[in-house]
C-alpha positions, 0 to 999 in steps of 0.5 A, spaced: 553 834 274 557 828 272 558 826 280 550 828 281 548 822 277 553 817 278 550 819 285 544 816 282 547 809 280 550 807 286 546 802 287 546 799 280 549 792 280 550 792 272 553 800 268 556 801 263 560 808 261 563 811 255 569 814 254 567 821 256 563 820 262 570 817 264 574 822 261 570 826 266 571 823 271 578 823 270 578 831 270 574 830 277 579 825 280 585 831 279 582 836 281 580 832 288 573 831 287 569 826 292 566 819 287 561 815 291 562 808 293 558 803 288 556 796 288 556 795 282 557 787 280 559 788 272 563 794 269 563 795 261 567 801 260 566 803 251 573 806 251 580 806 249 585 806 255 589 812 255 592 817 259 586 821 259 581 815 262 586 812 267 584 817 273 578 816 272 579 809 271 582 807 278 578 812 281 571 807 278 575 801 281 578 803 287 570 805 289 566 799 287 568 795 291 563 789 289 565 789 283 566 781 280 565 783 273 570 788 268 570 789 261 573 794 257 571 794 249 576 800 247 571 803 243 572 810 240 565 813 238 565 822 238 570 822 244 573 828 246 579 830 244 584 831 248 587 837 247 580 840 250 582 836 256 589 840 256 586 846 255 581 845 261 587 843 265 591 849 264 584 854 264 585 851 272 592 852 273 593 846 273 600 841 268 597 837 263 603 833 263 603 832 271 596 832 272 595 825 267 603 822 270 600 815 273 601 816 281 603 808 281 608 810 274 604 807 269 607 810 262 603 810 255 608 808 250 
């Protein structure tokens, strides 16, 4: 449902997402799921950089690729927790610790 409506806005020059839209976002990036190219012109991201928001984070990026304008406000608001992304992960058969791996070795410390 998510990728359906981030369908809709592709042509949206101006969008800005919060950090569970982008954990699911992630979650649809490791399990191999198509994302639209946007022309979006300015991208407001309201969440913290984390292992769970990186995914989705470089897939937003790779696909728009108009962009001229990132801003990251590293808010938290009733974020999920990451445990219930795991935990997700783990009903798919899938590693949390290999799924949330950088594929270009970024590292959270």
């Amino acid at each position: 449902m998510v990728l359906k409506n981030l369908a809709k806005l592709q042509n949206a020059e101006k969008l800005t997402f919060g950090g569970n839209f982008v954990k699911i976002l992630s979650l649809a990036e490791i399990r191999g799921v198509a994302f639209p190219i946007l022309k979006v012109k300015s991208l407001t991201l309201d969440t913290v950089i984390c292992q769970y928001v990186i995914p989705g984070v470089e897939r937003l990026l790779q696909n728009s690729p108009d962009l001229e304008k990132l801003i990251v406000r590293g808010r938290i608001y009733n974020s999920m927790p990451g445990e219930h992304l795991d935990q997700y992960l783990k009903l798919k058969s899938l590693s949390p610790d290999q799924c949330w791996r950088s594929k270009d070795g970024f590292a959270l410390e």
